[in-house]
SEBAKE-701820 format. One line per field, with one value per residue (C-alpha): x, y, z; chain. Coordinates in steps of 0.25 Angstrom, whole numbers, plus 5000, padded with zeros to 4 digits. Each point is the difference from the previous one (the first is absolute). Layout:
px <- X,... $
py <- Y,... $
pz <- Z,... $
chain <- A,... $
***
This chain:
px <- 5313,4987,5006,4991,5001,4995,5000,5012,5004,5008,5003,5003,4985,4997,4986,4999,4984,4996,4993,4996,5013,5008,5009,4998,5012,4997,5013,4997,5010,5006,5003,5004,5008,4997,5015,4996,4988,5006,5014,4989,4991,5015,5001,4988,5001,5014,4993,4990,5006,4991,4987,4992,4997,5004,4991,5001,4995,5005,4997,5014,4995,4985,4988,5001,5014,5001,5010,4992,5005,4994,5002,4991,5013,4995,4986,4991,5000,4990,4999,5010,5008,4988,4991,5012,5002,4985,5002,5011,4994,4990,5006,5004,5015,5012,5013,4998,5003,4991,5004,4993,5007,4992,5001,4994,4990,4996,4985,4998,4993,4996,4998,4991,5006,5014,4996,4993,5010,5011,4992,4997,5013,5003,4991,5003,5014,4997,4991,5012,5009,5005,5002,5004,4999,5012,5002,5006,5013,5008,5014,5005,5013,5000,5013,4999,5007,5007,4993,4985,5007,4993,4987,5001,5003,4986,4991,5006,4995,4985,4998,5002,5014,5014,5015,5006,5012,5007,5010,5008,5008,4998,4983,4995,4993,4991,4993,4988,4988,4986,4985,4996,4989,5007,5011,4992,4998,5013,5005,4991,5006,5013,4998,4994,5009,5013,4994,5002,5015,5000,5000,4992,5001,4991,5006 $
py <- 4434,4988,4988,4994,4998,5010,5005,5006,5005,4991,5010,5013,5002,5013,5005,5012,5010,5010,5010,5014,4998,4998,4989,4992,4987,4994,4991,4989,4993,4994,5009,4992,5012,5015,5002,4991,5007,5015,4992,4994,5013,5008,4991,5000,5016,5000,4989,5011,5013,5009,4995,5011,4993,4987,4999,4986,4991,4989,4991,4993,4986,4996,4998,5011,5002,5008,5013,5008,5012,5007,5013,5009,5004,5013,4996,5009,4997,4986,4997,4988,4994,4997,4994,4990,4998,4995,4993,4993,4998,4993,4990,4989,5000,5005,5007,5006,5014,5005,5012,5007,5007,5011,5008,5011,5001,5014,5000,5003,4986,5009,4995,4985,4998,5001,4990,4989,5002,4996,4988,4994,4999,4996,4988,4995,4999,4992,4991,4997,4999,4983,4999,4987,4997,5007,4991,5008,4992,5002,4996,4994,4993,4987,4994,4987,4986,4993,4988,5009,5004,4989,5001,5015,5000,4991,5009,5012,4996,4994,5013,5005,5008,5002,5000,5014,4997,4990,5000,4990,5002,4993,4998,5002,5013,5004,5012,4995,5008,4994,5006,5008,4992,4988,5007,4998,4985,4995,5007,4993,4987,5002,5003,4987,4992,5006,4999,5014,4999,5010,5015,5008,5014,5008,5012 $
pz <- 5091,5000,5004,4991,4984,4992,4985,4994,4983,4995,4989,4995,4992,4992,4993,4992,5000,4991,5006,4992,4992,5013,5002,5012,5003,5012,5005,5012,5006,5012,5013,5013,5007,4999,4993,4989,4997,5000,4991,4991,4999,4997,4987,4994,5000,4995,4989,4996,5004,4990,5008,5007,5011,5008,5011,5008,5012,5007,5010,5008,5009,5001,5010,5011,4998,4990,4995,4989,4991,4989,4992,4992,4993,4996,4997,5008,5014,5001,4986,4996,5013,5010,4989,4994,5016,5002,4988,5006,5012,4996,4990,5011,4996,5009,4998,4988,4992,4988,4993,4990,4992,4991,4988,4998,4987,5000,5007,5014,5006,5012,5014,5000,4987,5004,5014,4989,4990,5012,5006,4987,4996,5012,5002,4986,5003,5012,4993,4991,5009,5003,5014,5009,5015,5010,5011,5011,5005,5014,5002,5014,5006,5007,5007,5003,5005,4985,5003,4997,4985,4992,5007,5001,4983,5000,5008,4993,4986,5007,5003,4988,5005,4992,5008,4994,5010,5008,5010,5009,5012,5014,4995,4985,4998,4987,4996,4991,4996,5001,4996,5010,5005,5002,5011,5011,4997,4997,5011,5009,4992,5001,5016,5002,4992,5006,5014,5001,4997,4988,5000,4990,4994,4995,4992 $
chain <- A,A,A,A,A,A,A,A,A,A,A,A,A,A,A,A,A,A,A,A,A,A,A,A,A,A,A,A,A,A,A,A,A,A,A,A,A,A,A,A,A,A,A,A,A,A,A,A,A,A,A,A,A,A,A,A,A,A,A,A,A,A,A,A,A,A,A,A,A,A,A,A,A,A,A,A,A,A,A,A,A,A,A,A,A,A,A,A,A,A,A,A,A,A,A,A,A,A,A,A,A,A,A,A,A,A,A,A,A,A,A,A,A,A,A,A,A,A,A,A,A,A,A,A,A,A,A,A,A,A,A,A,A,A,A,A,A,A,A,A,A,A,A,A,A,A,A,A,A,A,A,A,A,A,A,A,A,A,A,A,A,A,A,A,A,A,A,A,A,A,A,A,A,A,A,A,A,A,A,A,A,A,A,A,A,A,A,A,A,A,A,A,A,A,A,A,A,A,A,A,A,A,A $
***
């Protein structure tokens, strides 16, 4: 997954084309594992069960790690997932699942109207669809001497960090979960503060 921020949906956006008298509802929405997308794909066909086709693309993480899926979902072979997947992959958003749903009206769209009847809808979901920032968070132990406890609870939130557990025994140990991009530096603080004297791990 990028270490680094990147856009994400903030919600569940849906759009709705005509095309020749078929119905095309293009759904968008949040995907940060490939479960989630196959569980939120699952729902939306039980949502419209008299649909002829579902055909969806997702895109789980960002950057250059990526996990991609798509299907044609009976569409002839090339025709619905792969141009809804370049649609997607060209919108500069991560972790996310568009499914067009459609409805046939009757009249064959053929091949090249099929692909721009499935990246239209598509792209105008997206361009719907609110997103926000997803700042990639790591959680890591420290154990350290009681007498760190105040400075450690200072430097935790300078860097942006939340404690999700503590425990005391002979030293105090926290788990605490910081932005991603700020590990390496307060480990490197804490080090130096500590004189060394404290232990980190890195799930």
């Amino acid at each position: 997954m990028s270490s680094e921020p990147y856009p994400i949906p903030t919600q569940e956006t849906q759009i709705e084309l005509i095309v020749v008298n078929s119905r095309f509802i293009a759904t968008a929405m949040l995907a940060d594992t490939v479960v989630s997308a196959r569980e939120s794909l699952a729902r939306i066909r039980a949502a419209m069960p008299d649909a002829n086709h579902h055909v969806y693309a997702y895109r789980v993480g960002y950057g250059n790690s990526v996990i991609e899926g798509m299907s044609d979902d009976g569409e002839p072979t090339g025709t619905a997932g792969p141009p809804a997947l370049a649609v997607l992959r060209g919108a500069d958003i991560g972790d996310t699942l568009v499914v067009v749903t459609r409805y046939f009206g009757g009249t064959k769209l053929g091949t090249g109207g099929l692909v721009r009847a499935y990246s239209d809808a598509t792209r105008q979901v997206l361009e719907a669809l609110p997103r926000q920032l997803k700042i990639p968070r790591q959680q890591i132990g420290i154990e350290f001497a009681y007498s760190f406890y105040e400075r450690m609870k200072l430097l935790i939130a300078e860097y942006d960090g939340t404690i999700d557990d503590e425990t005391f025994g002979q030293d105090a140990s926290l788990i605490i979960t910081l932005p991603q991009a700020n590990v390496e530096a307060f480990s490197a603080r804490i080090t130096d503060m500590t004189a060394g004297r404290v232990e980190i791990i890195h799930f």
